[in-house]
N, C-alpha and C positions, 0 to 999 in steps of 0.2 A: 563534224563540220562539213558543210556542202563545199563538194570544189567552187574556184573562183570563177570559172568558165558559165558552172550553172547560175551562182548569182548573180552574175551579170547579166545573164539570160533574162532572169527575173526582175531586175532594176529597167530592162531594155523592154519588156512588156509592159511594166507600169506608165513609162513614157509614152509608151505606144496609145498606150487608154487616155491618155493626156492632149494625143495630137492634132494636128488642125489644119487640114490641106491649106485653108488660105495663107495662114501661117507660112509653112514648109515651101508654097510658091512665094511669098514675099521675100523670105531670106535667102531662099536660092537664086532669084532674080537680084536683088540688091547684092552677092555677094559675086555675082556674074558664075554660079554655078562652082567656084572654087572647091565647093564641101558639100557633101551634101546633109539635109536638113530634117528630122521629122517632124517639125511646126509644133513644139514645146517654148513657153516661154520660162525664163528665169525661175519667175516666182514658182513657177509649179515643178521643173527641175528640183529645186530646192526642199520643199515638201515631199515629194516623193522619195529626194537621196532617204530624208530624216525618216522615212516612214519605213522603208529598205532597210536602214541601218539596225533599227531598232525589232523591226519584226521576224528579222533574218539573224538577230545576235550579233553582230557585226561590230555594236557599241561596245560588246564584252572585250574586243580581239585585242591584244595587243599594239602597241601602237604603230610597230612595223610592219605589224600583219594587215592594219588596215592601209599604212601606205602603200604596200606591194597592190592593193587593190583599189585604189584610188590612181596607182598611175596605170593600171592596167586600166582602164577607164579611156585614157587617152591613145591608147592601140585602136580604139573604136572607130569604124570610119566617120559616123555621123558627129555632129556638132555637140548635137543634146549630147551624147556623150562622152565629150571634152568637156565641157560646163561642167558634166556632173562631178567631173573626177577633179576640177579646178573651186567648185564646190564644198567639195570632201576634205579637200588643203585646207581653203580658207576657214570652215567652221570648225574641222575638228581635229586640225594636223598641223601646221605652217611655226606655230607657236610652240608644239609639245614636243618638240626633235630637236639635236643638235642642227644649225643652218649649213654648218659646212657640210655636211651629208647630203642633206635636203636638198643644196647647192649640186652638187655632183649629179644626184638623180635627174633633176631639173635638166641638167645641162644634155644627157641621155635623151630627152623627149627631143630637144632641136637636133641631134645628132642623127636622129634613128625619124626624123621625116615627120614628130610625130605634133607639130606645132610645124605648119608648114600656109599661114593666111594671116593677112593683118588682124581679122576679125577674131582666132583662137589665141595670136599672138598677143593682141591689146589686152581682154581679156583676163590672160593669164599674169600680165603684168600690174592689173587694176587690182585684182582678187586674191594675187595670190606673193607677187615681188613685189609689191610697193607693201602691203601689209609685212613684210619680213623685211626689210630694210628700218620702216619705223619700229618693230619691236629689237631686233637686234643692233640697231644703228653703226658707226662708222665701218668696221671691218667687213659686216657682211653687203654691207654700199660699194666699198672697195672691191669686194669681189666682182658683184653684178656687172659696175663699171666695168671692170675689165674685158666684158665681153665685149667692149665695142669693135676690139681685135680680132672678133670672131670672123670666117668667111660667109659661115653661114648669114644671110639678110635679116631671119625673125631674133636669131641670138642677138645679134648686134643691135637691132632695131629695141630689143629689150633691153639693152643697154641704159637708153634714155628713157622711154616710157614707162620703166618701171619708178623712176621719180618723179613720175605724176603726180601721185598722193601725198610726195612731201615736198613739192615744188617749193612750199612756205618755210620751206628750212634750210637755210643761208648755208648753212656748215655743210651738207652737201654740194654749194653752188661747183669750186670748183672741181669735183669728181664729172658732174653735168657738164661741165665747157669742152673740159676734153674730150668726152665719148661727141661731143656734137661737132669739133672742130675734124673728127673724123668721118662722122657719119656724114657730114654735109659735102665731105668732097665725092662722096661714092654717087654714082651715078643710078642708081638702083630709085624708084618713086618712093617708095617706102624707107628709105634711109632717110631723105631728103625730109621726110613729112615727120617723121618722128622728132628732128632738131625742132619744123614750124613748133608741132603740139608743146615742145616743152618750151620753148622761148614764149610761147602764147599762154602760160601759166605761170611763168615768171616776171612776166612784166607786171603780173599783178600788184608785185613786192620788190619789183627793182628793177625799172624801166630803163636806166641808164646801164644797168646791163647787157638786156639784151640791144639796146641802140650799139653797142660798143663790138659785140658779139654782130650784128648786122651789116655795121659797117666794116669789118674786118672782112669778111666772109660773104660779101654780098655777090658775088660772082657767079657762088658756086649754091646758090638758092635756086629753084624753080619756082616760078609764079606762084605754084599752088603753094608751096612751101613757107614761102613771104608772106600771101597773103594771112596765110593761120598766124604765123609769128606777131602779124601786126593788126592781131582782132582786135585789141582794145586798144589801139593808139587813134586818137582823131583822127577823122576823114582826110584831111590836108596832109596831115604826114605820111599816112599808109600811100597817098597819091605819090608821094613824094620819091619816098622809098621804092616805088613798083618803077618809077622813071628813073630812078639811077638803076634798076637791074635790066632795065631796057636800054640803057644805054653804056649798060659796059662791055 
């Protein structure tokens, strides 16, 4: 078996053949340079994990053996190589492990720096925690929640965002309230924007929610924050709401 050092090597040249200056200056400009980027997109991330996995034996490995190397992945400094290893979760891992482990590991990446940008954090919460909340439901929801406690900003912020994917299921609603009656007091931009994203997907399915959640807590919203919460409410009302947080 090749060390995991060299195949990574190997996974991190196949990207390289994948790359795209334009690419790598648009993401590194749009992320104001937080990460840095080789100018790979998704789709071909994706194809090349599958094409690595398979041509390198990797499919054969046990199934711990390939999460020890799917989160070494995310030690990587570049982007593409967070993708891949959040990738590696979603397609061939996230499902096939106890969560309360999975959970633990996870929690190592925000601890150790290694999810440290809303763009590897949202991400990880699209692909790889909201997919693991609907398969394992209420318990391992409960856990995620709890991170809203967290000090670290991406843990906590993954709190909420990672019920993005299930924003349509009520029986989570109140686990969501609580991590946002916290998150929304933190003064951090990305605490604040994560309560908008998920109030701005629940209104989809119960508007008088989040009206009730707005007005409790409208204080402690920032503009930009408000304004996500209240993307689908009519013109008149979002006016409405942006002048009581202007004038409280």
């Amino acid at each position: 078996m090749k060390e995991q050092t060299q195949l990574i090597g190997i996974l991190q040249n196949l990207l390289d053949q994948q790359s795209s200056q334009k690419t790598k200056k648009w993401w590194e400009k749009y992320l104001k340079d937080v990460i840095p980027f080789r100018g790979v997109g998704i789709p071909d991330i994706r194809e090349q994990l599958a094409i690595w996995r398979s041509e390198n034996g990797i499919e054969d490995w046990t199934e711990e053996e390939q999460l020890e190397i799917a989160l070494r992945l995310f030690e990587q400094p570049f982007a593409e190589d967070k993708l891949a290893g959040m990738l590696f979760l979603q397609y061939y891992l996230y499902d096939k492990l106890e969560w309360q482990g999975l959970l633990e590991r996870y929690e190592d990446l925000y601890i150790k720096g290694l999810i440290s940008d809303w763009n590897i954090s949202d991400w990880f919460c699209v692909r790889v925690l909201g997919p693991t909340i609907a398969k394992y439901g209420d318990a391992c929801a409960r856990a995620i929640a709890s991170w809203r406690r967290s000090e670290n900003l991406w843990q906590a912020r993954s709190s909420i965002v990672a019920f993005v994917k299930v924003s349509s299921c009520t029986r989570y609603y109140p686990l969501i309230i609580r991590s946002c009656k916290v998150l929304i007091k933190r003064e951090e931009r990305f605490a604040k924007t994560s309560v908008g994203w998920i109030m701005r997907d629940i209104s989809k399915y119960d508007k008088d929610l989040v009206e009730r959640f707005i007005k409790s807590h409208i204080e402690h919203f920032s503009p930009e924050s408000l304004r996500n919460a209240l993307k689908y409410f009519n013109k008149n009302e979002q006016k409405s709401y942006l002048q009581r947080l202007m004038d409280v």
